[in-house]
N, C-alpha and C positions, 0 to 999 in steps of 0.2 A: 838276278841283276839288280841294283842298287838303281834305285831311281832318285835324280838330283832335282828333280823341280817338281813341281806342284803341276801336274797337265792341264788341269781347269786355271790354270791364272791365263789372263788375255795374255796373247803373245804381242811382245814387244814390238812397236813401228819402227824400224832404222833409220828409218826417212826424215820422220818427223822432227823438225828443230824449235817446238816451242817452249823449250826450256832451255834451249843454247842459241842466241843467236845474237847480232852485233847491233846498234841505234846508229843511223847514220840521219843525225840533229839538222836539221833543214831548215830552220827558224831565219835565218842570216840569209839563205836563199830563196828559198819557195816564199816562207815568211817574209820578205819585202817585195813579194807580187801582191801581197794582202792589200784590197781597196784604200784602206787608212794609215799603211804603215809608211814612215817617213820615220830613218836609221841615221842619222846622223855616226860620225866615228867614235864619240863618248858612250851612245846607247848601243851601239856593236859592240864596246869592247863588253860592257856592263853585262849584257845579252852571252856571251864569248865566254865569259869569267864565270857567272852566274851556273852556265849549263854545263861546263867543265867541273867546275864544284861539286853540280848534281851526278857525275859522274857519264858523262855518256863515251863513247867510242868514238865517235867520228861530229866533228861541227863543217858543216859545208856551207860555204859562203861564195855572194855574189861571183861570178866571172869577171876576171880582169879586166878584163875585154869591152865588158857592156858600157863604164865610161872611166875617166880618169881617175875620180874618187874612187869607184871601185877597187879598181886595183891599187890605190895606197892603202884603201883601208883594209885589204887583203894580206899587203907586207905587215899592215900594224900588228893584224892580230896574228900572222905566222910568229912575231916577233913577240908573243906575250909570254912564250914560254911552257905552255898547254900541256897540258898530261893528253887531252884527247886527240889527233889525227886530223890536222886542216885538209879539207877537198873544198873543191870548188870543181862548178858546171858548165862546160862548153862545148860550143857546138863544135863537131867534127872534122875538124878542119886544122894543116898545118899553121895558117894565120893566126890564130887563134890559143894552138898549142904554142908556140914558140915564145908568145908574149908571158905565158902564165906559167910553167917552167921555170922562169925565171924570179918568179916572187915568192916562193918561201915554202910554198903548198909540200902537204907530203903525196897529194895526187890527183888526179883529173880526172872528171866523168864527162867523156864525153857522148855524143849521142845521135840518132838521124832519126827523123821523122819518115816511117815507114808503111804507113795506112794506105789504101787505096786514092785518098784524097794528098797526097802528097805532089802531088800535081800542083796546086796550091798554095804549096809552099815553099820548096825548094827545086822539084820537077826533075830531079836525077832519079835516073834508073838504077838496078840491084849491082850492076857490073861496077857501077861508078861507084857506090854506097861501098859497096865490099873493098874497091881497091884500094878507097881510100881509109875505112876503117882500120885496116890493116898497116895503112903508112904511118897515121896517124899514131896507131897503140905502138908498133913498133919504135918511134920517138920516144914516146913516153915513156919506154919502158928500156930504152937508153940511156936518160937521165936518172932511172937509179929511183924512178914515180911510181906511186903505188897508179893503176888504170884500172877505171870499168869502164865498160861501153854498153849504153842501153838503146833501144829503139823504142821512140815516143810514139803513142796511142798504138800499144799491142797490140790488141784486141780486137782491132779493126784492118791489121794488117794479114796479109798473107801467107798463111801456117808455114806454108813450103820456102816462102823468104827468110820469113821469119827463122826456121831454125836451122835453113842453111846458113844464113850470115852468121848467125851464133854460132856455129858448130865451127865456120873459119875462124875466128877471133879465138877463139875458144884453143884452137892448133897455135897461134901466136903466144900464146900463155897470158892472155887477159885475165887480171885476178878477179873482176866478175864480171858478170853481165845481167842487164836489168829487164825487168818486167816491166811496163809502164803502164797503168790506164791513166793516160793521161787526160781522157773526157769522162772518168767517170762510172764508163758504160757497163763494167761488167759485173757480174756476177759470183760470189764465192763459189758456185761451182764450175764457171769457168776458170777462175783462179785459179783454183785445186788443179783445174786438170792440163793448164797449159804448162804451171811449171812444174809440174810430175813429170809429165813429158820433156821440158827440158832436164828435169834432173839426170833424167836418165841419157841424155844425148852429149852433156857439157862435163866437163870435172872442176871447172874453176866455181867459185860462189855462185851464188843467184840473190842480187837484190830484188827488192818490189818497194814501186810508188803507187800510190792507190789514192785517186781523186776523192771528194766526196759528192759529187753531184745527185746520185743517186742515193745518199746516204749508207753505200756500201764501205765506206775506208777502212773500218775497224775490222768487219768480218773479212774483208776478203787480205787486209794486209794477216790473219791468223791464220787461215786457210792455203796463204802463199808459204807459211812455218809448217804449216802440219804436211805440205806438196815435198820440202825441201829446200825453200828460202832458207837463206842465211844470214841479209840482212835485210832491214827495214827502215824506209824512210820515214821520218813524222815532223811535226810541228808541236810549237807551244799552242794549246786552246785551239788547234784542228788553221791557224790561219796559213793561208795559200792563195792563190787565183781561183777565183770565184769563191766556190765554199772551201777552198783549203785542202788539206792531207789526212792522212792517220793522226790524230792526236795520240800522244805517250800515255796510254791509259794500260790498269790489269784489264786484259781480253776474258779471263777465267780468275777462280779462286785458286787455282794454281800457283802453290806460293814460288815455287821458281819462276814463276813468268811472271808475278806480282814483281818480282825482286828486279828484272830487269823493265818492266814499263809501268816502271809508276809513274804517276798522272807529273806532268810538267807544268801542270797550270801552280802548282804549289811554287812553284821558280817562279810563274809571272807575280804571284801575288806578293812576293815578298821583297823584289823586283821595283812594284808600283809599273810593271812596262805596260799595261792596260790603259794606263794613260795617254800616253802617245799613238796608241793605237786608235783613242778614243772606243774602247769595246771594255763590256762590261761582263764578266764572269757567269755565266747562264747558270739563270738560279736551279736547273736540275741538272747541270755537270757532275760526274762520276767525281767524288769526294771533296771535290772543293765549292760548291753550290752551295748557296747557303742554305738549303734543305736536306741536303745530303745525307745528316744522320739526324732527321727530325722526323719522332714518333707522336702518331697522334691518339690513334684508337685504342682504347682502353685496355685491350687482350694485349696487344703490343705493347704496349706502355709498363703494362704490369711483368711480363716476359724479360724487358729490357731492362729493368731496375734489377730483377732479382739473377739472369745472367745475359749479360748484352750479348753474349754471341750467340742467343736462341734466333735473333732477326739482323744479324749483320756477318758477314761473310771480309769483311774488311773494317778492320782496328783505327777509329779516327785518330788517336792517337799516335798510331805510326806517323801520321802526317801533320801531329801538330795539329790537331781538328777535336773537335769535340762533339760530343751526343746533344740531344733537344727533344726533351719530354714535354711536347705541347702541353699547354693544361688551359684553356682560354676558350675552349670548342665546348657542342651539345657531344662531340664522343668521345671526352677525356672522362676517364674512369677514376675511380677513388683513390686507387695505389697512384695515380699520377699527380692529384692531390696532397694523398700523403705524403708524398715527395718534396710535394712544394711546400708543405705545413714544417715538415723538418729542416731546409734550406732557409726558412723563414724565423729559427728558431721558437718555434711554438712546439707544443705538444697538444695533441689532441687523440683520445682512442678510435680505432679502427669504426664503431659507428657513428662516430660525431666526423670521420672524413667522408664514409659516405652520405651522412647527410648535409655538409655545406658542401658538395659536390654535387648533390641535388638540386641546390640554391643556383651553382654554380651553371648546369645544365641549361635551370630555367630561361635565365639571364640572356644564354648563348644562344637561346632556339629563339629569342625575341627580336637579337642583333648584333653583328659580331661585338667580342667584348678584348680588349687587352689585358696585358701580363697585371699591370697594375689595376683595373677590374678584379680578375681574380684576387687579388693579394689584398685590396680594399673589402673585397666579401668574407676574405678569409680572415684579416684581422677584426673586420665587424664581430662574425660569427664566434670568436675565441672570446672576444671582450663580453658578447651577451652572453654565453654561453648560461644557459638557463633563463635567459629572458626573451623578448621577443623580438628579435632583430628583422625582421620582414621589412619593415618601413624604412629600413636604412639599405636594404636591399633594392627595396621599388624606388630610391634613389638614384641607383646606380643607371636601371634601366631606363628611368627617365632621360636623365644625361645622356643614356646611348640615341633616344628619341629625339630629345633636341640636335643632338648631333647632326643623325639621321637627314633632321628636317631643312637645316644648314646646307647640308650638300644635295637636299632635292631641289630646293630653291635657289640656289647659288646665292645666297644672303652672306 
């Protein structure tokens, strides 16, 4: 018998979608819950343009409904012409669909609050929720509209409601139906394991929106890919109501899933939309921080120079970004040095870098030092080179001393 495969390779997941699956760009909706954001129709379209460019699947923007600009600035941007997919968010309801139908959208998410504490908020039982889910999508799906129907704060909802109403909408040919943790609350392996379980109950998609309260958005919107999600909500820079959504970040070094969630913060900053938002780029955000690809420690530094992918798993260059070979610290090492000796145009042999590197050390164990510090020690040291430059050294740390004394005194 011919054997066709390899028996020890891992068998294949069929489930799993995290190398295929769709971005449905949230920035225009969830992103104008953000505490600071104020969207005018110039910075929508900008915002609209910007994240089409960057190529995504679907852009979902405010509901018609919420106020009258809304829904103009909903026709504008149906009307810009998009390669990507306009949705927009509305609650469940005939009133609501009927207005927004009519604006340009290629489809509608609509949705019911279905938690225990729904009481609360809109105070209809599963009979009412069901009947009217199903008038609703059957509308929508009338006019020729792409429809998903999700149920806000999943997690905290009712298993047996939960996937019965799914399982009816689901018979009406809803092309998905969503996950929501809408507070936040859950868990990657709750994730994993409620939409496995729908995978297996539904045949139409499965989106997932994934808070960040608990700081779980990134794992468990992955975990909802490897269950059998098929799409994913996100935001520019994670913003949303309260802490925001999934930001479009790589989950893994996986470069098919690098390919579809790279980081969108590269949109904002190119953008200037940080402004308006008045929010600033968190200096350890996954590749656009301005730390991001800055090495400090000597072993690393020297690894980095000779092949950058020995400590980087992601190419700043794909992003228009660049590497940073600290040299200014007591644990910059000599190749980090020598680095800066040849960037500097100088020459100097392998022990004359480790010894103004030494100098270099000193300096930084006494107080921090800057770029132009090092480069001031470094051109000292190349000019004395065979004299005695100590005292133009103990210059320098003086300077750092007065400094020092400047800002203990507030003089």
């Amino acid at each position: 018998m011919t054997v066709t495969r390899n028996p020890y390779e891992p068998v294949n997941d069929s489930i799993t979608n995290v190398s295929r699956f769709k971005i449905i760009e949230s920035t225009l909706r969830e992103g104008e819950q953000f505490a600071n954001a104020y969207f005018d129709t110039e910075i929508k379209i900008k915002i609209a343009k910007a994240l089409d460019d960057f190529g995504v699947d679907y852009l979902e923007v405010t509901s018609p409904a919420a106020s009258e600009q809304s829904g103009k600035d909903c026709e504008v941007i149906c009307q810009l012409g998009l390669k990507a997919k306009i949705l927009t968010h509305v609650r469940c309801t005939m009133a609501d669909a009927k207005i927004v139908v009519e604006t340009g959208v290629d489809g509608l998410r609509c949705h019911w609050h279905l938690s225990f504490l729904r009481e609360f908020s809109h105070g209809k039982d599963m009979a009412y929720i069901t009947k009217s889910a199903i008038e609703v999508i059957e509308f929508i799906k009338s006019k020729g509209l792409e429809v998903r129907f999700s149920s806000e704060d999943s997690f905290r909802s009712d298993l047996v409601d939960l996937l019965s109403l799914y399982r009816a909408v689901d018979a009406t040919g809803v092309n998905r139906v969503g996950i929501a943790d809408t507070v936040g609350c859950a868990t990657p392996r709750q994730v994993y394991d409620l939409v496995r379980t729908l995978r297996g109950l539904v045949s139409c998609d499965i989106e997932t929106h994934s808070h960040d309260d608990t700081g779980c958005a990134i794992a468990n919107a992955y975990c909802a890919l490897e269950a059998g999600a098929t799409h994913v909500d996100t935001s520019v820079l994670r913003i949303g109501e309260r802490n925001g959504i999934t930001v479009r970040l790589p989950f893994t070094s996986s470069s098919s899933l690098m390919a579809r969630m790279i980081v969108a913060d590269v949109i904002m900053l190119r953008i200037s939309l940080p402004k308006p938002f008045k929010l600033n780029t968190p200096f350890n955000n996954p590749i656009t921080g301005f730390c991001a690809f800055t090495y400090k420690t000597g072993i690393h530094a020297k690894a980095i120079l000779n092949n950058p992918s020995t400590y980087e798993i992601i190419n700043p260059a794909d992003f228009g970004m660049t590497r940073y070979v600290h040299c200014t610290s007591c644990l910059t090492g000599w190749n980090a040095i020598k680095s800066r000796v040849e960037q500097l145009g100088l020459f100097m042999t392998d022990e004359q870098c480790k010894e103004v590197t030494k100098k270099i050390k000193g300096v930084a164990d006494i107080s921090p030092i800057s770029i132009e510090d090092t480069d001031a020690i470094i051109r000292t040291f190349h000019l004395a080179l065979g004299t005695n430059c100590d005292s133009i050294i103990e210059s320098v740390i003086n300077r750092q001393g007065e400094a020092a004394q400047v800002v203990k005194t507030g003089a």
